[in-house]
N, CA, C and O atoms as CSV, one atom per row, in Angstrom:
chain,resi,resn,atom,element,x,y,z
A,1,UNK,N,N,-41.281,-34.277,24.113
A,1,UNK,CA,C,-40.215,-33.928,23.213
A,1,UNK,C,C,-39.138,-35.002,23.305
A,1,UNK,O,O,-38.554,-35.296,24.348
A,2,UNK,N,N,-38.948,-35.511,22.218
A,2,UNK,CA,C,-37.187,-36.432,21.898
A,2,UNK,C,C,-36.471,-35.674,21.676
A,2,UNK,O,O,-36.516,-34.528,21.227
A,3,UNK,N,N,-35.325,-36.703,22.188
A,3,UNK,CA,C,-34.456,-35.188,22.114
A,3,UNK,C,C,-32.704,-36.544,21.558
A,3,UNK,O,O,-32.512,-37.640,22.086
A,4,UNK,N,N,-31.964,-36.024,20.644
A,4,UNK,CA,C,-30.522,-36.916,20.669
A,4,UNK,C,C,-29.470,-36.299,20.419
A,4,UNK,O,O,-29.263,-35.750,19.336
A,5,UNK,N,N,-28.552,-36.308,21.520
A,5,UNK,CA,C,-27.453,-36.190,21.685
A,5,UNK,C,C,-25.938,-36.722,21.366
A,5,UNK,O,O,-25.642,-37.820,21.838
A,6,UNK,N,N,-24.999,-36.046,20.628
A,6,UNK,CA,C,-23.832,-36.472,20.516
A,6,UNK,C,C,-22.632,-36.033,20.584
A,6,UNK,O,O,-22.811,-34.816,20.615
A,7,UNK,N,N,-21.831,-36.161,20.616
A,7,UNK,CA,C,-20.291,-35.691,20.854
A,7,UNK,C,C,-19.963,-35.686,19.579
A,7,UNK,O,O,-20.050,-36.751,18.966
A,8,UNK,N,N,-19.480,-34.398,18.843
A,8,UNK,CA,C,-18.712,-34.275,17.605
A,8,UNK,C,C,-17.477,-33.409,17.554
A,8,UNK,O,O,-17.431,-32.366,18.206
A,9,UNK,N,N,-16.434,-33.830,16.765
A,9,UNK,CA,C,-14.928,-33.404,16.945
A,9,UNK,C,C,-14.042,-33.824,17.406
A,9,UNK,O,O,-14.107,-34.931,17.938
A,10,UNK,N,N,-13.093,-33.235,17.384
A,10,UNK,CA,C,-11.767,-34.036,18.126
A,10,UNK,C,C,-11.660,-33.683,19.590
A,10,UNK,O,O,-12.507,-33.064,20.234
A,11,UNK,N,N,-10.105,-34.323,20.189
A,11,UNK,CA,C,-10.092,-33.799,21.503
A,11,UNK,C,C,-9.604,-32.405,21.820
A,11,UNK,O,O,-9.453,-32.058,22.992
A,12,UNK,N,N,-9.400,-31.749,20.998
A,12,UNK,CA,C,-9.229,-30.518,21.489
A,12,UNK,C,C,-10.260,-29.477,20.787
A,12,UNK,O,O,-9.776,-28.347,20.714
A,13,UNK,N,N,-11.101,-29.554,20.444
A,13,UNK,CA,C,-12.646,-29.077,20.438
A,13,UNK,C,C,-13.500,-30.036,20.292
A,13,UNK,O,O,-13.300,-30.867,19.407
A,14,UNK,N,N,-14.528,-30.117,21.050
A,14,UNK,CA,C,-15.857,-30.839,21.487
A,14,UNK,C,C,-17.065,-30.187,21.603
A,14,UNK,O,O,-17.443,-29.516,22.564
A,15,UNK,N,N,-17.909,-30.516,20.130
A,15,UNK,CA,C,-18.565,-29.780,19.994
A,15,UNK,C,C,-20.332,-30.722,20.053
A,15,UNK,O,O,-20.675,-31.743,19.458
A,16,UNK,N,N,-20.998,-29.967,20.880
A,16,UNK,CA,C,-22.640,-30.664,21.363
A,16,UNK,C,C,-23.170,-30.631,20.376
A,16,UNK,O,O,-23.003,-29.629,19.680
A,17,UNK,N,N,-23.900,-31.551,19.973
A,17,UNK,CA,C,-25.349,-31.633,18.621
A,17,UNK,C,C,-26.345,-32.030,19.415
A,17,UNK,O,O,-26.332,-32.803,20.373
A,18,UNK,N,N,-27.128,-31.482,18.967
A,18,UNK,CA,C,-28.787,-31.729,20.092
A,18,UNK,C,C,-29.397,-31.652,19.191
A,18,UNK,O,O,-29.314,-30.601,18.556
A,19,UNK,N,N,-30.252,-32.669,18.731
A,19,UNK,CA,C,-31.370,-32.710,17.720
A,19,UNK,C,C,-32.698,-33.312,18.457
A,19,UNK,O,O,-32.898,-34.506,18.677
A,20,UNK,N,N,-33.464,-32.347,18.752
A,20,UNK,CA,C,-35.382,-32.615,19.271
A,20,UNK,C,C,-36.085,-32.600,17.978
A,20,UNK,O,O,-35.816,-32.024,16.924
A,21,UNK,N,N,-37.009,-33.342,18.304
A,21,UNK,CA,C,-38.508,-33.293,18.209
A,21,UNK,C,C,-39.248,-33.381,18.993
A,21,UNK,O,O,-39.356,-34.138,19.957
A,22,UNK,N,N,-40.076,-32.237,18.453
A,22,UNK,CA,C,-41.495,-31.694,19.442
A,22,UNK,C,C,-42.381,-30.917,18.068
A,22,UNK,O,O,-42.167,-30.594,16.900
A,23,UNK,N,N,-43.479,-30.877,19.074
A,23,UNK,CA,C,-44.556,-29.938,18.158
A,23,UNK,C,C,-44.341,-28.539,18.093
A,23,UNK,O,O,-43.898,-27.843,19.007
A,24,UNK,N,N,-44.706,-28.140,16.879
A,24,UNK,CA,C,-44.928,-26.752,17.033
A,24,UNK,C,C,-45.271,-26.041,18.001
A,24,UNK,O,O,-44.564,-25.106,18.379
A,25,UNK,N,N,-46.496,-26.378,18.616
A,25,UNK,CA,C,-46.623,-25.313,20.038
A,25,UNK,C,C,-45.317,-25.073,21.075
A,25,UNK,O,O,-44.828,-24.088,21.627
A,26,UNK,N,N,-44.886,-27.187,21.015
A,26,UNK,CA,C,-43.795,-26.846,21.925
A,26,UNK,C,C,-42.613,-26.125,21.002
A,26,UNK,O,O,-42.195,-25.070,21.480
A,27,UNK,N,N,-42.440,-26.248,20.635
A,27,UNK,CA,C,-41.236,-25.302,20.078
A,27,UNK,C,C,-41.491,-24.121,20.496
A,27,UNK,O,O,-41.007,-23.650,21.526
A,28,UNK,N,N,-42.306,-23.507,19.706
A,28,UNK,CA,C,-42.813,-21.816,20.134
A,28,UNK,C,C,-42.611,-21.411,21.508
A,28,UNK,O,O,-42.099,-20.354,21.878
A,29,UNK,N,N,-43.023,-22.273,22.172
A,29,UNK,CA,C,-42.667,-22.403,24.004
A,29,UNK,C,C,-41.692,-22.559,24.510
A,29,UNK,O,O,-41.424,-22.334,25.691
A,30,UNK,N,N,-41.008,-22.975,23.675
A,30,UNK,CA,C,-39.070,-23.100,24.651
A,30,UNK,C,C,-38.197,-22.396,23.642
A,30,UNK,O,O,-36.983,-22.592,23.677
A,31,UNK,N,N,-38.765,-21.540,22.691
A,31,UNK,CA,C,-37.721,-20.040,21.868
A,31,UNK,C,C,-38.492,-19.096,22.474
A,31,UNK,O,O,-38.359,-18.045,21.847
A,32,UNK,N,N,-39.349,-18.949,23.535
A,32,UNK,CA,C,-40.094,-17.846,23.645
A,32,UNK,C,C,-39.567,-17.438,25.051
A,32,UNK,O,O,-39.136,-16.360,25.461
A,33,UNK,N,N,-39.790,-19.005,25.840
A,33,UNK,CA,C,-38.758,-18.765,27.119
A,33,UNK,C,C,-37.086,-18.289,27.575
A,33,UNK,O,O,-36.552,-17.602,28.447
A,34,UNK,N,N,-36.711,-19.044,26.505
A,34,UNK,CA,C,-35.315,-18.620,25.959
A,34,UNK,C,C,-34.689,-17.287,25.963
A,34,UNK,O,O,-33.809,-16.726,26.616
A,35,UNK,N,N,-35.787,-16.875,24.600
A,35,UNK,CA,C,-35.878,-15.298,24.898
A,35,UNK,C,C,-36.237,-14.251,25.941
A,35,UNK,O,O,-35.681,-13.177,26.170
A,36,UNK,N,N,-37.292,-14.812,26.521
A,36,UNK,CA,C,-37.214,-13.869,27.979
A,36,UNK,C,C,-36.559,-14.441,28.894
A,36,UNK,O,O,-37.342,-14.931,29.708
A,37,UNK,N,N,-35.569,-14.604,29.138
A,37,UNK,CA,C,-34.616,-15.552,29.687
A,37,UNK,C,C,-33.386,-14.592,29.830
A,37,UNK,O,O,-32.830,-14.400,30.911
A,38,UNK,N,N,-32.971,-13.951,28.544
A,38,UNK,CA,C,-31.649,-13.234,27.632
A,38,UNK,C,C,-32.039,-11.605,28.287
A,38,UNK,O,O,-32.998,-10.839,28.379
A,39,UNK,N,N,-30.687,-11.689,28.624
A,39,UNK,CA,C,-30.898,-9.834,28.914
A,39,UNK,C,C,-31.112,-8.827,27.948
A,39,UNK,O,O,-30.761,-9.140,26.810
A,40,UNK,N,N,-31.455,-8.025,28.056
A,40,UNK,CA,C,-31.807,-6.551,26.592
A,40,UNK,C,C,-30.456,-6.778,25.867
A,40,UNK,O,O,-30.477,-7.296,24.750
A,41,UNK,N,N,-29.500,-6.486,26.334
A,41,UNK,CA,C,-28.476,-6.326,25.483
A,41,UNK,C,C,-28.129,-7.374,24.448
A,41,UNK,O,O,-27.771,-7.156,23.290
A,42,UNK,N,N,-28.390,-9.269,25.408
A,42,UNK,CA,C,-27.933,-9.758,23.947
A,42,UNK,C,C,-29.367,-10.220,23.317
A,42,UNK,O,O,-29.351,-11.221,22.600
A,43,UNK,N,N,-30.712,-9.490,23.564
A,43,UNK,CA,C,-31.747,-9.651,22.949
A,43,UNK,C,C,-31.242,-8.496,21.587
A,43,UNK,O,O,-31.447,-8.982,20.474
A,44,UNK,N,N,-30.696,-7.233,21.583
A,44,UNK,CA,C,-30.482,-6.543,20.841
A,44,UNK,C,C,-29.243,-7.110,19.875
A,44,UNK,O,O,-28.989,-6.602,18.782
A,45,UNK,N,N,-28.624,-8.062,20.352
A,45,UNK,CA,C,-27.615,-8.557,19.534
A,45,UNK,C,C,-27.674,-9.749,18.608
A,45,UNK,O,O,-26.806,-10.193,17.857
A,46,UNK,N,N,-29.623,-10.398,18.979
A,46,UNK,CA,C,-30.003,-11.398,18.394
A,46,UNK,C,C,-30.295,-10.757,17.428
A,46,UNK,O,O,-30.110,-11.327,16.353
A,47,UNK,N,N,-30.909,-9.215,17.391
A,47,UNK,CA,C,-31.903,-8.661,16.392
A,47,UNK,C,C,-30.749,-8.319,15.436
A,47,UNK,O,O,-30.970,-8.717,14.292
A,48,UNK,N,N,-29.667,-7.734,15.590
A,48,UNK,CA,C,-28.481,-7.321,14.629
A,48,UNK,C,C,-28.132,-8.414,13.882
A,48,UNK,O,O,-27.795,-8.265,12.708
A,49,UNK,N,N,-28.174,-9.742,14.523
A,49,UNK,CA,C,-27.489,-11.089,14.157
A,49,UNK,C,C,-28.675,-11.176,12.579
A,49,UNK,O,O,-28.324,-11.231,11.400
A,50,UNK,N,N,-30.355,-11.156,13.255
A,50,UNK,CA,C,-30.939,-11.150,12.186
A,50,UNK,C,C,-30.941,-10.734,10.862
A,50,UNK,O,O,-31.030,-11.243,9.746
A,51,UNK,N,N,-30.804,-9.570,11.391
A,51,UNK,CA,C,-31.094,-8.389,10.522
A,51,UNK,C,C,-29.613,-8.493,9.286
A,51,UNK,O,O,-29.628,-8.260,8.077
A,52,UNK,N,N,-28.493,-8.912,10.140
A,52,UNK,CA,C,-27.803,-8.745,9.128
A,52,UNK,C,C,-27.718,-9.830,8.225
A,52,UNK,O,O,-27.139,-9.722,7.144
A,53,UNK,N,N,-28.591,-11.487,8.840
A,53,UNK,CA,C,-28.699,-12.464,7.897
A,53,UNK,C,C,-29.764,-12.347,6.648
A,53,UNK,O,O,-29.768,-13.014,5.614
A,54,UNK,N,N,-30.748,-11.207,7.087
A,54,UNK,CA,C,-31.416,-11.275,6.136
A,54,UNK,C,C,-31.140,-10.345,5.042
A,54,UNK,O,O,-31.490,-10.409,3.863
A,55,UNK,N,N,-30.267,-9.244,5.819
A,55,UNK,CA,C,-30.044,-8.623,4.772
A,55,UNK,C,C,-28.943,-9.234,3.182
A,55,UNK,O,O,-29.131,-9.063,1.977
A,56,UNK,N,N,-27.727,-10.025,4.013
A,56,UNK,CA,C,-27.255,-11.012,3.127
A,56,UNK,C,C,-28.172,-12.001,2.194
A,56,UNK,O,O,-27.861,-12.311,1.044
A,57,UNK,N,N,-29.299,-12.426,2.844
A,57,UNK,CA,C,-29.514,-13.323,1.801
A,57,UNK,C,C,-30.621,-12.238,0.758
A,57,UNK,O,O,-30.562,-12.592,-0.419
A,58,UNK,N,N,-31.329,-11.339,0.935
A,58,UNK,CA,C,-32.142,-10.225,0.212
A,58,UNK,C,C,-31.056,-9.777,-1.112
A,58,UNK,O,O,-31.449,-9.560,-2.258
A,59,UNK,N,N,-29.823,-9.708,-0.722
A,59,UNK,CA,C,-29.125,-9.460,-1.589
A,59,UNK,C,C,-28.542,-10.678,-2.306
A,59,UNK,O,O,-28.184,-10.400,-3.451
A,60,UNK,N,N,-28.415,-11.511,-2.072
A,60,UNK,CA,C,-28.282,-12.499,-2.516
A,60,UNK,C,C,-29.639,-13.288,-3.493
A,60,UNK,O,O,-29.236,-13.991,-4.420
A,61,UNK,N,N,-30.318,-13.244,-3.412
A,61,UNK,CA,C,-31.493,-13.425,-3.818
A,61,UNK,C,C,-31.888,-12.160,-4.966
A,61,UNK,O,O,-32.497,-12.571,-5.954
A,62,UNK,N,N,-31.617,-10.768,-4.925
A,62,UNK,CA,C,-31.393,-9.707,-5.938
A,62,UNK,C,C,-30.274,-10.362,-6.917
A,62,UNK,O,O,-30.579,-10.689,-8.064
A,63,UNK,N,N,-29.459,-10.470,-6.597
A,63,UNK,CA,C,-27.818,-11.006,-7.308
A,63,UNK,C,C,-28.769,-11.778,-8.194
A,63,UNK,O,O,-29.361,-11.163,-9.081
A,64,UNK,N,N,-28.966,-13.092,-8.025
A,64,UNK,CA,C,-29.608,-13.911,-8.266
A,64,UNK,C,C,-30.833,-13.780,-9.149
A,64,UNK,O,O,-31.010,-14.579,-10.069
A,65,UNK,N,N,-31.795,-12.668,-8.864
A,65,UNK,CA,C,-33.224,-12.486,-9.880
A,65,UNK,C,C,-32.173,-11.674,-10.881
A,65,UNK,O,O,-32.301,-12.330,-11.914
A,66,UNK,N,N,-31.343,-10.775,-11.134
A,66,UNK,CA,C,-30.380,-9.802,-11.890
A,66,UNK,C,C,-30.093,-10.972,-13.052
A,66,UNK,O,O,-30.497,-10.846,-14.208
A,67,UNK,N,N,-29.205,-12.327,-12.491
A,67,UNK,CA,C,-28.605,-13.118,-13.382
A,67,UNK,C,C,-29.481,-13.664,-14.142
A,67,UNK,O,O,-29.214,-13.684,-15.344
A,68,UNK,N,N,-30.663,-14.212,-13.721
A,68,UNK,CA,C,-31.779,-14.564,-14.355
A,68,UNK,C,C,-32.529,-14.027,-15.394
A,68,UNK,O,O,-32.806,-14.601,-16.447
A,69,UNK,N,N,-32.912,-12.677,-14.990
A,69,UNK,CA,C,-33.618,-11.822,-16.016
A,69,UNK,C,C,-32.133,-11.102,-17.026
A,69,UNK,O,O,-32.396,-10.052,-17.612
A,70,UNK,N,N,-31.308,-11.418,-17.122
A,70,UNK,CA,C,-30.147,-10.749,-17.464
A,70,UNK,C,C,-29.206,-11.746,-18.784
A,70,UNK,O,O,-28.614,-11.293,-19.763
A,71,UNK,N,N,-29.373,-13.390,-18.299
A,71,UNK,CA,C,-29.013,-14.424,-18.791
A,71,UNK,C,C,-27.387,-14.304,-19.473
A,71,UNK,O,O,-26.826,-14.998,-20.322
A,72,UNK,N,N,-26.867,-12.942,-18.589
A,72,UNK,CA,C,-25.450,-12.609,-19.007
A,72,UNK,C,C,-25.385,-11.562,-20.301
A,72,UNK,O,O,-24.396,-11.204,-20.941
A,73,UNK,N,N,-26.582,-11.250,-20.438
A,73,UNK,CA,C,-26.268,-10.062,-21.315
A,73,UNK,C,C,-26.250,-8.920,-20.748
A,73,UNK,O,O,-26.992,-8.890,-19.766
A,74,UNK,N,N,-25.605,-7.780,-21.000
A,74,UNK,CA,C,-25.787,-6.302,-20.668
A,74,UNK,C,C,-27.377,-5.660,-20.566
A,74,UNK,O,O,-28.185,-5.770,-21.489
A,75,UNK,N,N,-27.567,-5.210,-19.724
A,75,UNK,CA,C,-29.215,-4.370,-19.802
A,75,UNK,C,C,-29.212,-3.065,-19.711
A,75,UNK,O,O,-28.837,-2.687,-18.601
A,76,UNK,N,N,-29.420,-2.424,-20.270
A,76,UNK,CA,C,-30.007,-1.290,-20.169
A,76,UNK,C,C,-31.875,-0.825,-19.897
A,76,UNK,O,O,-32.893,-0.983,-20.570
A,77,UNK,N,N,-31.632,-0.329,-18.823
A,77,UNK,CA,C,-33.037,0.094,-17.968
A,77,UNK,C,C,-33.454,1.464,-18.880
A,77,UNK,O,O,-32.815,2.462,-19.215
A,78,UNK,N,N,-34.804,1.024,-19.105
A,78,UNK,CA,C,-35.746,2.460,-19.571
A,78,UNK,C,C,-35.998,3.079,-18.870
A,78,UNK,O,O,-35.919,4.254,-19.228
A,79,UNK,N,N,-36.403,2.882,-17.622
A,79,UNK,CA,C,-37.433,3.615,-16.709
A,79,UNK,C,C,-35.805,4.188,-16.075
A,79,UNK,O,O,-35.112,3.312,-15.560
A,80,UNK,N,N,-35.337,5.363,-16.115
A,80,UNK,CA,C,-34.113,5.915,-15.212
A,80,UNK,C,C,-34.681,7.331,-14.600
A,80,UNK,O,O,-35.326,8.146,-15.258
A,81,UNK,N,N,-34.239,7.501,-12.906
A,81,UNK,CA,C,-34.562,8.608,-12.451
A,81,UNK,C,C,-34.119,9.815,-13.588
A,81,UNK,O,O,-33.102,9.798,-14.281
A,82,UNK,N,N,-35.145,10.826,-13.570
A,82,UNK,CA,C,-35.007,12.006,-14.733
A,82,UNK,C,C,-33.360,12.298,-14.101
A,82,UNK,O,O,-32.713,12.302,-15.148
A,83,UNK,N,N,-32.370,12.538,-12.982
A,83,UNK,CA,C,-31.246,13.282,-13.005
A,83,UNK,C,C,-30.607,12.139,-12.553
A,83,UNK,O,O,-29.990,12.009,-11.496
A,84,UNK,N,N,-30.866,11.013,-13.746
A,84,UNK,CA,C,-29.504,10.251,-13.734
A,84,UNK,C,C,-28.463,10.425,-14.416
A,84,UNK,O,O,-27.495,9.687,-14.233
A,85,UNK,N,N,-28.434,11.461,-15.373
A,85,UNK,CA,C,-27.539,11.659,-16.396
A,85,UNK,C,C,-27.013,13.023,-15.662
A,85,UNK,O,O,-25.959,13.426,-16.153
A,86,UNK,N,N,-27.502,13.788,-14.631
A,86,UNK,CA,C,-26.401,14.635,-14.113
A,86,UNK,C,C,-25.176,14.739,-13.953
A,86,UNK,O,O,-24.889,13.777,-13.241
A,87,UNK,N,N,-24.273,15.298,-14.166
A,87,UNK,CA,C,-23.242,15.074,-13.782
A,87,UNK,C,C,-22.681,15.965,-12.125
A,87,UNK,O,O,-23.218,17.029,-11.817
A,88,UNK,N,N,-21.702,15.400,-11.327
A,88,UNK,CA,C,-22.296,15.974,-9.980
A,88,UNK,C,C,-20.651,16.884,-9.888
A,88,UNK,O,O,-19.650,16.263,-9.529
A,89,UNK,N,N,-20.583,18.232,-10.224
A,89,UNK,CA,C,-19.435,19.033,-9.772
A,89,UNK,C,C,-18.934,19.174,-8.457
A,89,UNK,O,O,-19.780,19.306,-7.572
A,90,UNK,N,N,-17.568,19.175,-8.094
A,90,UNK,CA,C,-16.783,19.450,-6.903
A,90,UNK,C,C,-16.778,20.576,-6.810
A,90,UNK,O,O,-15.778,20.669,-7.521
A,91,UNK,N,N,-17.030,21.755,-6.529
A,91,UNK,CA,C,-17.008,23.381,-6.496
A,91,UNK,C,C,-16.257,23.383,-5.450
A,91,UNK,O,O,-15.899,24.449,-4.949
């Protein structure tokens, strides 16, 4: 694996860039160690981290197929659940 290193920012934040190359296997092999490495808790905080990036871009990507099939006009959907036109009383 290559690996290059640099110093980026000013002096009052200094921030590491590490850019490798390696193969696929090795890769797979040093995010796998990594991970069993990390205690449960911030293994559970990687999965939230995920979960909530994908959920941003899923919606983002909906946003996105909407504007497309839509081309800025108004749509009206045929197919509507039968009690969408309910109206829902406060009793």
């Amino acid at each position: 694996m290559n690996s290059y290193r640099t110093m980026a920012g000013n002096d009052e934040q200094k921030r590491r860039i590490e850019i490798s190359y390696s193969s696929k296997e090795e890769s797979k092999r040093s995010q796998e160690e990594a991970f069993l490495k990390s205690s449960p808790s911030e293994r559970m905080q990687a999965f939230f981290r995920l979960s909530r990036r994908m959920l941003r871009i899923s919606v983002q990507e909906a946003d996105r197929d909407f504007e497309l099939r839509s081309k800025g006009n108004f749509i009206l959907e045929k197919d509507m659940p039968p009690d969408a036109n309910k109206t829902i009383s406060s009793d």
